[in-house]
N, C-alpha and C positions, 0 to 999 in steps of 0.2 A: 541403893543407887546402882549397883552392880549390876543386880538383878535385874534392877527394872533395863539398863541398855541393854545385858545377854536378850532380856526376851523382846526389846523394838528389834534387835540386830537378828535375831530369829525371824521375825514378821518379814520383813524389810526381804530376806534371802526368800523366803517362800513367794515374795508378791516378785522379784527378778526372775526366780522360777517359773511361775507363773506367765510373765511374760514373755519370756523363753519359749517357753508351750503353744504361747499364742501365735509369736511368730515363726515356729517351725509347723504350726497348723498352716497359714497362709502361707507359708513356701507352698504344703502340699499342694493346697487351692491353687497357688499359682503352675507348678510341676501339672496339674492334673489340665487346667488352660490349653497349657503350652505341647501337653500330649495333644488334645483335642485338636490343635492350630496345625502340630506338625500329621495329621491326617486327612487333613483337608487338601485335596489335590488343585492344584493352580496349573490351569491352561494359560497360556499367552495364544493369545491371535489379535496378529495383525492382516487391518483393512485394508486394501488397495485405496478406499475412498472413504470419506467421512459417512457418505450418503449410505453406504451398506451395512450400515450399522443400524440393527433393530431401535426402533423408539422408546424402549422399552430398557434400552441400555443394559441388556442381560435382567434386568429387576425381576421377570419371572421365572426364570431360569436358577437363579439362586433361589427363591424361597422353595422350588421344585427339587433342588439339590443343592442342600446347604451343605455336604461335602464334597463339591468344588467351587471353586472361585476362578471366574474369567475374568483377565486381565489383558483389556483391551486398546490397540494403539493402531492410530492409523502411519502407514508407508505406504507415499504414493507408488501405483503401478510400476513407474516407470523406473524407480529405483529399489524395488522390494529384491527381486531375485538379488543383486549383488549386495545387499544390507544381510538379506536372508543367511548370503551362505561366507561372507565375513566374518557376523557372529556364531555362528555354526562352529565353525575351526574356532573361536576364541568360547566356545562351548555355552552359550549366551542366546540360542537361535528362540523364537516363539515355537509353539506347538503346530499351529495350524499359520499358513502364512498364505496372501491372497495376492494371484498372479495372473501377467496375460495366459492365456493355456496354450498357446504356443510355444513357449518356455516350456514346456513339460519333459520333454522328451530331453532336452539338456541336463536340467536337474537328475532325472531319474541316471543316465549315463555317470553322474557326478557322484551316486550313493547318497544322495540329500535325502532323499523323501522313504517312504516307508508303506510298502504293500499292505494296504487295509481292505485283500479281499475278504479275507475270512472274517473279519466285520460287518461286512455289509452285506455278505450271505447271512450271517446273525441276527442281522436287523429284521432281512426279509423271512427269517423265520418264524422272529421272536413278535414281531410286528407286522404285518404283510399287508393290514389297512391302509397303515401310514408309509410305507416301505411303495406299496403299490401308485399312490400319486406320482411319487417321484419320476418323470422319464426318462429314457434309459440315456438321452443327450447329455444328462445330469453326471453321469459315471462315465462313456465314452470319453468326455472331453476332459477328463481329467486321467484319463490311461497312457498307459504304454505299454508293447508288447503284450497287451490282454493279462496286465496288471491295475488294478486300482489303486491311486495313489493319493486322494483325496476324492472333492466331491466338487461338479458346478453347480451352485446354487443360483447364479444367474448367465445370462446367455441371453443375447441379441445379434441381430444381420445388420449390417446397413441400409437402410432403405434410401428411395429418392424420395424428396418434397422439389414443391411444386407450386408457386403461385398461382391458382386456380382464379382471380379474379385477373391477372393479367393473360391467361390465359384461354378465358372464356372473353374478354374482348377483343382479341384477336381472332377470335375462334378456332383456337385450336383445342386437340385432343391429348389428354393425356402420351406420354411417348407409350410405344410396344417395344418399338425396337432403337439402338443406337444412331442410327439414320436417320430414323424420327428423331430426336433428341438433338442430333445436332440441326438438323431445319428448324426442331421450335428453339431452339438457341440462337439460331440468324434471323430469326425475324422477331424474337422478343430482344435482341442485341440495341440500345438504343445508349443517346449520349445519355439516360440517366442510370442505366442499368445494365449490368454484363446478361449475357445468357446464359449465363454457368458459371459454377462455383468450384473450384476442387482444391486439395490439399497437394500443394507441390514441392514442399520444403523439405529439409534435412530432417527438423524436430524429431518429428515421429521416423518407425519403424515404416517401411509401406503397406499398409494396412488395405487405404482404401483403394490404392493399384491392386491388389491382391484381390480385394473383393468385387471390382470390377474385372479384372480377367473371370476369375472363376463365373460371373452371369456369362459372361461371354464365350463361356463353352470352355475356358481353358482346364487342363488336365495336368496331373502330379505324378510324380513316377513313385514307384511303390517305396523308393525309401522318403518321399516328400518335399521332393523336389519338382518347384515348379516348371511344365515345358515350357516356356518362353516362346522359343523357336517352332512355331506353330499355327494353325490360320487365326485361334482367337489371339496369340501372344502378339502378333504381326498387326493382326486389327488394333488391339491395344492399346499399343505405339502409335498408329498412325489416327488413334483417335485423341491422345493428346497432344501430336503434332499437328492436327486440324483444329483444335480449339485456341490454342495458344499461335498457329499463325493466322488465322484468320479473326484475331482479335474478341473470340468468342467469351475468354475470360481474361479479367484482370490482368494486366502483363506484372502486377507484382507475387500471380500468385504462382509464383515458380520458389518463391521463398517462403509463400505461408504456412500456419498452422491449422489446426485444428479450428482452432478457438476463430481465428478470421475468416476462415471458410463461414463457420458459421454463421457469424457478424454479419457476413457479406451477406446472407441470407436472412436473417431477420432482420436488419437494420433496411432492408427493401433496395441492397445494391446487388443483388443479383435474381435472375429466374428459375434455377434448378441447383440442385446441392445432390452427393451423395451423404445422410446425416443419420445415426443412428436412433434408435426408438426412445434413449435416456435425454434427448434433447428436444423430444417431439413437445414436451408439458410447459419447456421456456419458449418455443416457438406460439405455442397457444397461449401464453398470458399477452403477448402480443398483436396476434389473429386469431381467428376463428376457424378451427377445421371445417372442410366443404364449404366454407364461402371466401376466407382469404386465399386461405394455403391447402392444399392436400396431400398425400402422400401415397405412393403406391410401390411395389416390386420394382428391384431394378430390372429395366428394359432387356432385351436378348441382342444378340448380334446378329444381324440379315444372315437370313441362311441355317442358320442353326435352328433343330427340331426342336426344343426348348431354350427356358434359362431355368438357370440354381444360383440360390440364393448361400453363400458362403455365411457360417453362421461362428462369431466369435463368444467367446465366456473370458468368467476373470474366476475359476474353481480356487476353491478353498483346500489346499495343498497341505498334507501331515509330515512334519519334518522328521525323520527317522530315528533321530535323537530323542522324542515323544519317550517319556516316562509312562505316563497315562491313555495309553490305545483309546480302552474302553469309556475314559471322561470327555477324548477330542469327538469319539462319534456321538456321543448324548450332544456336544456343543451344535455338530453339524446338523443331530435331530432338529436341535431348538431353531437353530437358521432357518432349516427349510420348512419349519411345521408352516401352516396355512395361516394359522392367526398371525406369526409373528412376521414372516417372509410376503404376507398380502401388503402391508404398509409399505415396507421397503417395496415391491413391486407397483402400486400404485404410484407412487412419486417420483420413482427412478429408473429400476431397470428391469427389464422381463423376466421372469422364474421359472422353473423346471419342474416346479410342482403344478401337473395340470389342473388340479381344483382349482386353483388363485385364478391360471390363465381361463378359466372355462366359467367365470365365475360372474353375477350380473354387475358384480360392484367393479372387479376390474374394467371390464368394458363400459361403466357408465364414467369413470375416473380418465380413464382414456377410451375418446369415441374412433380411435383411429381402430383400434385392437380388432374390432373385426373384418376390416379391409386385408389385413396380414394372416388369417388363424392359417388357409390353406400353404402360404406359403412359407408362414412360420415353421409348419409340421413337414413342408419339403426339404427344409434347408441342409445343409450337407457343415460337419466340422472341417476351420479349413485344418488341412493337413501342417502340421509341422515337420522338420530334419533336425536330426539330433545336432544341427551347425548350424540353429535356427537362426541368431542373430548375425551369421556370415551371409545369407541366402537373404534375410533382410538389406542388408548394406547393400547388396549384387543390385536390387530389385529397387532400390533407392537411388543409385545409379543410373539403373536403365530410363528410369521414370525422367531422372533431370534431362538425361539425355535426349529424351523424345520433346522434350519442354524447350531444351535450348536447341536443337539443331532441326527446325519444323522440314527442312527438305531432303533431308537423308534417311534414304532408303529403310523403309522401317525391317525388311525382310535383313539389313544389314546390321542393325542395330539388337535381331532378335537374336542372329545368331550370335553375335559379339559377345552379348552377355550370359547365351546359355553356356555358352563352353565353358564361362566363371563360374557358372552353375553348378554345372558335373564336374570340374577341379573336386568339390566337397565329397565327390562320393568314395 
């Protein structure tokens, strides 16, 4: 009887044994996992918008590189830089983070972001087919001091629309210039319909003051500061002080947004908007281009031997802090490749890769796209100041200004706010 428990009690310690063995083999299984997992490099990028986000939600981008994992979240624009660099000091920041490009020149000043020329000279070595679509507006509007600091993978101007059927019953012509504009705003001005649209609130940054100076000849000084105090800064002003007292737009729109400007324009209560090319695809599920509505160049200023079209981005920005150089620029590859960056461009916003723009499906997805190519390829970046968001607020100022007080002196009003101006410098 003895015997026979020594030898169960023998069995019994072999088969613990045993199992012992098993599970210090699955530790190893597991240890060998968990090397694997901890090699795997993780980008974080955040979207300014939900909409610039591939359809594809990176899914070909991992199976192309299954040693990294992007880890993607959207921050709207409008709050991404003060999120950005909050988590940054609490050591928490995304790799790639997606901002106005105006904003560049602050960040870089602050040691946020991270010189990735010697990347993208790599790219264009190592790749020069795919490296070559790219234009060079792509890389410009994401520098500073002739450092690259990310990449724009999209970029758009504002343009003007235009209700083309209330305007061919009236017969008139598209505007040339700001004189034209306001005539066909007084005579398409009617009790059902303003003649003009524009964004005159706090909300926003002044964007689209900005981008109307600039068609109208205005000029920056070499640290990026706008001249105000100038013939186009002077016009300006007394061009939103002629709209707004001669009742040519909405008297609520001294408080509006963005989004109401719009409204006011697709909903059929107003005749002209300045609206950028990402809103042109919700104005067409409502009209027709060339027979409702159209769209063309913003006008010039009487007098001036041209206009330029100021051309805004939202660049895809590498936070300094970046672990992984060489995995953020494969991310910004996959963004801007053709296949992946055509979808996102077709439905949203315009891209810097000229295949996509030059391509027959772009222009049959949007039939406006060939109305803009030449002035698309003229456009100018607007200039930023490293006090971009002080030089905003000045400019958002002036704007109310010229909205609430229609009969003072615009030439008074320009200088009042440039000397706020060069305070910055």
């Amino acid at each position: 009887m003895r015997k026979w428990s020594l030898s169960l009690l023998f069995i019994l310690t072999l088969l613990v044994l045993a199992a012992c063995g098993d599970d210090s083999s699955s530790d190893d299984n597991n240890n060998d996992d968990s090397s694997a997992d901890s090699e795997q490099k993780v980008v974080k990028v955040w979207f300014g918008r939900e909409d610039f986000i591939p359809a594809d939600n990176f899914e070909r981008f991992h199976e192309n590189h299954p040693d990294i994992k992007v880890e993607a979240d959207v921050v709207p624009l409008e709050q991404a830089v003060s999120d950005f660099m909050r988590n940054q000091g609490a050591g928490n920041a995304p790799d790639i983070v997606q901002v106005f490009h105006d904003n560049v020149g602050t960040m870089v000043s602050q040691g946020s972001l991270m010189d990735i020329s010697e990347y993208v000279d790599q790219w264009e070595t190592d790749d020069p087919e795919s490296f070559n679509k790219i234009l060079g507006q792509a890389w410009d509007i994401a520098s500073w001091d002739d450092k690259v600091y990310g990449m724009g993978i999209h970029v758009g101007p504002y343009w003007h629309v235009y209700r083309k059927d209330w305007f061919d019953e009236a017969g008139l012509e598209i505007p040339e210039t700001y004189d034209q504009l306001l005539d066909a705003a007084r005579t398409l001005d009617t009790e059902e319909h303003e003649g003009y649209a524009l964004v005159g609130g706090r909300e926003h940054p002044a964007w689209w003051f900005s981008s109307l100076f600039i068609s109208m000849g205005g000029e920056y000084s070499d640290t990026g500061l706008p001249q105000l105090d100038s013939e186009a800064g002077r016009y300006l002003i007394e061009f939103y002080q002629t709209l707004m007292r001669e009742e040519l737009i909405d008297p609520s729109a001294i408080s509006w947004s963005s989004g109401e400007m719009r409204g006011a324009f697709i909903g059929g209560n107003a005749a002209m908007a300045p609206i950028g090319d990402n809103i042109f695809p919700l104005i067409q599920e409502e009209m027709t281009y060339g027979e409702e509505w159209t769209a063309a160049p913003q006008p010039k200023r009487p007098g001036a031997e041209s206009n330029v079209h100021e051309l805004w981005g939202w660049p895809m920005m590498v936070s300094s802090k970046t672990e992984h150089p060489e995995a953020v620029m494969e991310v910004l590859k996959y963004l801007s490749d053709t296949e992946i960056v055509s979808e996102v461009a077709k439905r949203y916003q315009p891209t810097t890769n000229s295949e996509v723009m030059q391509s027959e499906e772009y222009v049959e997805a949007k039939p406006w796209a060939a109305d803009f190519e030449e002035a698309f390829s003229n456009t100018i970046i607007m200039p930023s100041h490293i006090k971009q968001g002080e030089v905003m607020n000045i400019l958002v100022d002036a704007q109310q200004e010229a909205l609430q007080n229609t009969e003072r002196d615009p030439a008074e009003i320009a200088a009042e706010f440039q000397e706020k101006l060069n305070e910055l410098e």
